[in-house]
N, C-alpha and C positions, 0 to 999 in steps of 0.2 A: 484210471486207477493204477498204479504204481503197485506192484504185488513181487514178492521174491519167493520163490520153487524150494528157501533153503531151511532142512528141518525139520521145522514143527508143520502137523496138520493145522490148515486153516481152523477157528474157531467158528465159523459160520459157513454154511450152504454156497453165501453167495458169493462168499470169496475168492470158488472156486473157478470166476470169469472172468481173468487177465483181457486189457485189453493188448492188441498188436504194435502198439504206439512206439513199444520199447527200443524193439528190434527193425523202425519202418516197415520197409513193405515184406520185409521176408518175417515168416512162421519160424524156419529153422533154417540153420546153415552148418554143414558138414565141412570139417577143416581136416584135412589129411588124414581121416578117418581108415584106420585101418584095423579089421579084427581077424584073430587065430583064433581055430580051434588046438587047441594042444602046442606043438608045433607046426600046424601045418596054416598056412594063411589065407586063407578064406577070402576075403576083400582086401586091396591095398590102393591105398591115397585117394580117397576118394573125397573128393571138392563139390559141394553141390549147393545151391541157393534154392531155396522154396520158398514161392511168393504166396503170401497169405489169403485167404479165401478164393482159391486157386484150386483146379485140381491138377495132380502132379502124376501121370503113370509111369510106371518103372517096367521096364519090357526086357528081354534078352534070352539065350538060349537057357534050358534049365543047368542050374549047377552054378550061373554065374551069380553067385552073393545078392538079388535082388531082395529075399526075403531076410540076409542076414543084416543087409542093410535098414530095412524095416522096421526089424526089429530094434537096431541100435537107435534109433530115434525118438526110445521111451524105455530103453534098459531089458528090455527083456531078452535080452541076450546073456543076463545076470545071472537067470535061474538055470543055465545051462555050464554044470562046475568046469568043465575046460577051457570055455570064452575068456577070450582076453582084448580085451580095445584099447588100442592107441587112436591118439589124436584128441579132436575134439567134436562137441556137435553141442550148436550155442542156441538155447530156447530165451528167448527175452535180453541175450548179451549174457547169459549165464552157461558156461557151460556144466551143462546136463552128469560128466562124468568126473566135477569136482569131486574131490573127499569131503564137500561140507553137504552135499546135496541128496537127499532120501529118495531112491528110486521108486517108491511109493509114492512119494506126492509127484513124482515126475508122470507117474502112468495116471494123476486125476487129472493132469491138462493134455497130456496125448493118448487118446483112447485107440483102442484094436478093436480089429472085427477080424473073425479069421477065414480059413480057408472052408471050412465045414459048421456049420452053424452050431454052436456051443450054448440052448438056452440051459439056466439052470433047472432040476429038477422039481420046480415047485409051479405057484400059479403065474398067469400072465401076469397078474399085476405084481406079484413077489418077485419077480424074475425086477422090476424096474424100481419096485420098496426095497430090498433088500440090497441091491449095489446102491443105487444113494445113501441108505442107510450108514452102511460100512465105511461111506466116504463123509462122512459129518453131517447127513443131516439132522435137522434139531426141529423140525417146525409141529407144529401139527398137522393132524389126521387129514384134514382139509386141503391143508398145505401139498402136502403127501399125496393126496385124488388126485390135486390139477397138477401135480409133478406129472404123473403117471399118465393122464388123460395127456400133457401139453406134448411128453416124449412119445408115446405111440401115435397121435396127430400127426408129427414131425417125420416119422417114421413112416407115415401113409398106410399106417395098420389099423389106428382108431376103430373107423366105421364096420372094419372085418371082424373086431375083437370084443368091442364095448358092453354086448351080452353078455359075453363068456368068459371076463375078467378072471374066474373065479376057477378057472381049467386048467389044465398043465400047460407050459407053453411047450412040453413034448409032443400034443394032440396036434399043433398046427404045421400045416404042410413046409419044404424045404425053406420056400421060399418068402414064406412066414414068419419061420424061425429066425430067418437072417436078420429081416427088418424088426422082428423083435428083440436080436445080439443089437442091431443098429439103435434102437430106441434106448436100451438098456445101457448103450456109452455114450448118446447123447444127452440121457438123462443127467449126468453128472456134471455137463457144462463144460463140459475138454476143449481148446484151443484147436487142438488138432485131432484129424479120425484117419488110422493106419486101417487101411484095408486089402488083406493078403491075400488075393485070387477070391473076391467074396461069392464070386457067381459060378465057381469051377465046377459046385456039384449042385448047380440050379436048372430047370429046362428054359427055354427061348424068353417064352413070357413073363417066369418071375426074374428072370435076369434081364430084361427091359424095364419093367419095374424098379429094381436095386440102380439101374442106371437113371431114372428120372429120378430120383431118389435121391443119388449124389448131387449130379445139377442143381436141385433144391439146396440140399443145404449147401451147397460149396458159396450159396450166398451169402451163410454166415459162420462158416468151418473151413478152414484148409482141407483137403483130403488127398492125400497120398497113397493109391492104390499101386499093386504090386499083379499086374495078368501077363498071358501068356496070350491073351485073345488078342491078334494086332487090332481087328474093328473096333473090338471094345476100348480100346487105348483112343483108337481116332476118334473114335466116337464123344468120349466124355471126355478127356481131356484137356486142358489148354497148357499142359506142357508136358514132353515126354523126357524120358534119361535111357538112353540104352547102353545095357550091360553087357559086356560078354568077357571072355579068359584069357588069358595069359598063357606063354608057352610053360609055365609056373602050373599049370588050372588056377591061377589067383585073378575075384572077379576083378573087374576096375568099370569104372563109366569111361564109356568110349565118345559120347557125345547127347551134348544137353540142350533142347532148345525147344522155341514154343513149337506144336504138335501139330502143326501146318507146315511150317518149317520142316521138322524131322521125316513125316512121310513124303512129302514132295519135294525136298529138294536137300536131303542128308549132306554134311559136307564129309562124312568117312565112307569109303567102298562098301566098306562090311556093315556098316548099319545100315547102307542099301538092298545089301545081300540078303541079311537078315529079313528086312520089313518084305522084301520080295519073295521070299521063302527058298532064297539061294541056298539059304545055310539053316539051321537052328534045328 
């Protein structure tokens, strides 16, 4: 299906599931991407390919643009009034930061999960009816169940939740909540799923969890996670990007390759340094 990002909200639910076709095998590609806060520069030139139904971790010392990068890859760097980006960052051979392009329909094909689980204040099942809702859905009541049933399946929360649809999804524990933020931007059908240190304030087991999680859908989702956890980075990813600063503090990618590649055999010192706990 042939789908444009430019504009207008979709008129239907299901329009909201671009195929990859567009772009081949990459999801997203970062072309000299570089953004400021105010005047001071935050990331500079940053070149990056992200292969689609992949997972992508973004590792580096704190402070170096990992999250600001992140975030540029669905706009929300917008709602912060100082941000300024140059370059480009192409979703379908579109770039994302044309003047014709609604950074609202851009965040219904690349969805976020962040770093502290954010459910909304209502029930479980409101938390997953009310974000589709807001994004065009039109179907009926029925429709709307197996939304809601097929996203928390997905989510591997189903079987935890399925009595208690009718609860806050405040009552459920850390690690609940996540995979319930996670169901909640799957539910919408996004292309891509950014996730900002999603396990930083989870314990061992529900961040095991979040991580068979990924694996699952990176079957049928790109995901581009952003940790500080090297295992975690080995662990579930099939490709890592390591960031770090500039004698500037401005972050840059220092080196990009598949995640077997990067921890066993880096071709920069300092990304050895780094994964070795030389430095960071």
């Amino acid at each position: 299906m042939n789908l444009s990002i430019k504009i207008s909200a979709p008129t239907s639910f299901s329009q909201l599931n671009p195929t990859t076709e567009q772009n081949g095998q990459y999801a997203i590609e970062a072309r000299n991407l570089s953004i400021f806060y105010g005047s001071f520069r935050a990331v500079k030139d940053v070149n990056m390919l992200v292969e689609a139904q992949k997972i992508t971790a973004m590792i580096g010392p704190s402070g170096c643009g990992k999250s600001t990068v992140l975030r540029a890859f669905n706009r929300m760097n917008d709602l912060i009034p100082s941000a300024k980006t140059e370059g480009e960052v192409l979703f379908h051979g579109q770039n994302i930061y044309g003047a014709d392009i609604d950074p609202v329909e851009v965040r219904r094909h690349v969805g976020m999960v962040f770093q502290k689980p954010n459910p909304f204040p209502k029930s479980i099942y409101e938390n997953i009816a009310w974000g589709v809702r807001i994004n065009g859905f039109r179907g009926s009541r029925s429709e709307l169940d197996a939304l809601v049933e097929e996203s928390l399946v997905r989510a591997a929360l189903w079987d935890e939740v399925k009595d208690k649809l009718d609860q806050s999804g405040l009552s459920l524990s850390g690690g609940q909540q996540q995979r319930l933020c996670i169901a909640r931007a799957i539910a919408v059908k996004p292309d891509i799923i950014l996730m900002d240190e999603p396990c930083s304030a989870l314990d061992p087991i529900a961040t095991l969890k979040i991580e068979e999680l990924m694996r699952e859908l990176s079957k049928d989702y790109t995901i581009i996670i952003v940790t500080h956890n090297m295992q975690q980075a080995a662990r579930v990813s099939d490709y890592t990007a390591f960031f770090t600063l500039d004698e500037n503090r401005a972050g840059f990618l220092m080196e990009f390759g598949s995640t077997t590649q990067i921890f066993t055999n880096p071709k920069e010192r300092v990304t050895e340094d780094y994964i070795t706990g030389r430095f960071g």
